[in-house]
N, C-alpha and C positions, 0 to 999 in steps of 0.2 A: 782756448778750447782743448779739454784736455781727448790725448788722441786711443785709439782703442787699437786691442792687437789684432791683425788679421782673423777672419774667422779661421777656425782649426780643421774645420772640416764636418762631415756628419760620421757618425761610429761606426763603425764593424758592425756588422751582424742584425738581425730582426730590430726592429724598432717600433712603438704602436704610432700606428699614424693617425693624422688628424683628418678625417675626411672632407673636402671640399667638392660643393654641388660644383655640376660643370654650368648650370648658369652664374656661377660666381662669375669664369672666366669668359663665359657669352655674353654675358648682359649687363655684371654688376660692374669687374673691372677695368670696359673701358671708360666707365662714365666718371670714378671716380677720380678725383684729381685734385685732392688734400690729402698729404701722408698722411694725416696725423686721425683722419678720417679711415685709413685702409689698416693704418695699425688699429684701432680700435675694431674695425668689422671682425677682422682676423685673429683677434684677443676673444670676441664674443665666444666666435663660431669654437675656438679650443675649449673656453671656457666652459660655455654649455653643454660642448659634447661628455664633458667631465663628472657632470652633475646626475642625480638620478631621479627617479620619479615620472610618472606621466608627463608633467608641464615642467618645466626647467625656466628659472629665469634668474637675473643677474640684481640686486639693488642697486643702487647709485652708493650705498655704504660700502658696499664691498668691493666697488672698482677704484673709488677714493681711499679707500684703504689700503688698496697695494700699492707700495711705495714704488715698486719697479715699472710700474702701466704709468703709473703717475710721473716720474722723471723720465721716461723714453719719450711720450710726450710733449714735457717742456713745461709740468705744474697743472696746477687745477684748473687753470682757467683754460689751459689748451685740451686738457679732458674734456670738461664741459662742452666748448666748441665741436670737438671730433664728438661726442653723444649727441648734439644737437644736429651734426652734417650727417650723420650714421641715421636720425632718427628722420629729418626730411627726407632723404632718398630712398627711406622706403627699407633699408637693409634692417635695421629692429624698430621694433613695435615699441612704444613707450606707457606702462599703465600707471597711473597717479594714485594710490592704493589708498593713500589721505592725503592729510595736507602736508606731511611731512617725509613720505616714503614713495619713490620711485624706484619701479621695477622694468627690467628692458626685456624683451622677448627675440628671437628670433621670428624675422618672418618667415616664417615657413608652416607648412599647415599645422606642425604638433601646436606653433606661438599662436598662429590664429584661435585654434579650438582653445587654446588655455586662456585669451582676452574672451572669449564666447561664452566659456566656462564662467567667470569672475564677471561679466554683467551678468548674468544671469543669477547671479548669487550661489551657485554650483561650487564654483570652489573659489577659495582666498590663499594668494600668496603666501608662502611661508613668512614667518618672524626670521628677518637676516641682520638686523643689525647688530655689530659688536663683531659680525662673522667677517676675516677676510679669506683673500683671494692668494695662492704663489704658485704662480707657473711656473716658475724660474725650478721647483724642486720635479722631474722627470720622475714617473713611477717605473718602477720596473719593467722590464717587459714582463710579458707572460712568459717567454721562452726561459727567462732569468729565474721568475720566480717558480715556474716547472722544475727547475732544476735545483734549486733550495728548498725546498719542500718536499718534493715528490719524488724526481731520481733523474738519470741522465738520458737528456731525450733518444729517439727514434727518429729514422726519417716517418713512418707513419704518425708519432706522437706529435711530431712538429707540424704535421695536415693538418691532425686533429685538431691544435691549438689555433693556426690558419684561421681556420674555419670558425672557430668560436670567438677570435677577434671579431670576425665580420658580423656575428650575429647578438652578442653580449655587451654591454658597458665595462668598460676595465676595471672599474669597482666590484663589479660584479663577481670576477672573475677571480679576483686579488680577495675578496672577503669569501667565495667558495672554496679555493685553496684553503684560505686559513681552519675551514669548516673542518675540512677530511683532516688536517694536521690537527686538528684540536682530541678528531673523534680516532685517531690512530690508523684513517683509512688512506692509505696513499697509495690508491689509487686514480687514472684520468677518469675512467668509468664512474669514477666516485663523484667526482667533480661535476661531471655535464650533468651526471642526474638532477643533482641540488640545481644549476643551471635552468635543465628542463624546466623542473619543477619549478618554479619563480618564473619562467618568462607562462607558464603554462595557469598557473594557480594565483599569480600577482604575488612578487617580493613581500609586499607586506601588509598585504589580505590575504594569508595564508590563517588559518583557524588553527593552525597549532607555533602559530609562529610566538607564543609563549613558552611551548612545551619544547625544549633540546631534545629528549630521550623521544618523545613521539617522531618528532622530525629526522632527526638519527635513526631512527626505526626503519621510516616508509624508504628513503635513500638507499640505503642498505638491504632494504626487499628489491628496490630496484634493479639492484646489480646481478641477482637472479634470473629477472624475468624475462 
């Protein structure tokens, strides 16, 4: 068995965190009692915090595809088992989308309404096959990439960011930086507008979400108003 080095520790300074319900630790984890069951819930819950869209959900392709979920486990067959204990107790929802594609949900209300959504014929699963999964790569923080982009924070600037972790996806956040770096505006004010706008207008049901110079346009009135 080959042996691993002590963990090193966790890093200096701001880090994005992974949110966990506190009925994880009321309800969920004293009943569980299969590692390889607790690694897999705790893989989900990072995973789909990650993803974007209304309904977020995982295929069986893309979990089989990370080689890293895959040997911390202990191979495919110990995946499968930890998706099938994961999928009896109730912690993800499992949709059979055909015969050949399975999709996992969180149980939580956005998963429920997303299985409600799909019988109802409302909405279908994305096309994920071919797509993988690597947690193993850490995005930047926001505080990180505030500061390669945009300039050297503030104790105010560092609130502001606070506060938009809690309320944005880190995609989110990390593609509206890149927005203002593109359009030469670097400013934060620049940023939360686009922000706004997307949690306000729908990311991508926006009617000018074709048009750059329209979109550039209304952002940029915002920092007036």
């Amino acid at each position: 068995m080959t042996s691993r080095p002590p963990f090193a520790g966790f890093p200096e300074g701001p880090s994005h965190p992974t949110p966990l319900p506190d009925t994880f630790f009321t309800d969920l984890l004293p009943t569980i009692d299969h590692l390889g069951e607790l690694k897999m819930t705790l893989y989900a819950i990072r995973a789909l915090a990650g993803k974007e869209g209304s309904f977020r959900c995982l295929s069986r392709d893309e979990l089989t595809g990370d080689a890293g979920l895959v040997s911390t486990l202990g191979g495919p067959a110990a995946l499968a088992e930890a998706l099938e204990r994961s999928v009896s107790r109730g912690s993800l929802l499992l949709v059979r989308v055909d015969d050949e594609r399975d999709v996992y949900f969180l149980n939580s209300p956005r998963g429920r309404a997303a299985i409600q959504a799909f019988e109802r014929g409302e909405w279908r699963p994305p096309e994920l096959a071919g797509t993988t999964l690597d947690l193993t790569r850490a995005r930047p923080t926001i505080y990180a990439l505030y500061e390669q982009n945009i300039g050297p924070l503030t104790p105010m600037i560092a609130e502001h960011l606070r506060e938009a972790e809690d309320m944005y996806p880190p995609a989110w956040i990390e593609e509206a930086l890149g927005i203002a770096v593109d359009n030469n505006v670097r400013k934060w004010s620049y940023v939360r507008a686009i922000l706004d706008d997307w949690r306000s207008r729908g990311k991508d049901e926006r009617e000018d979400r074709g048009s750059t110079e329209k979109a550039r346009r209304r952002y940029a009135d915002s920092l007036d108003a």
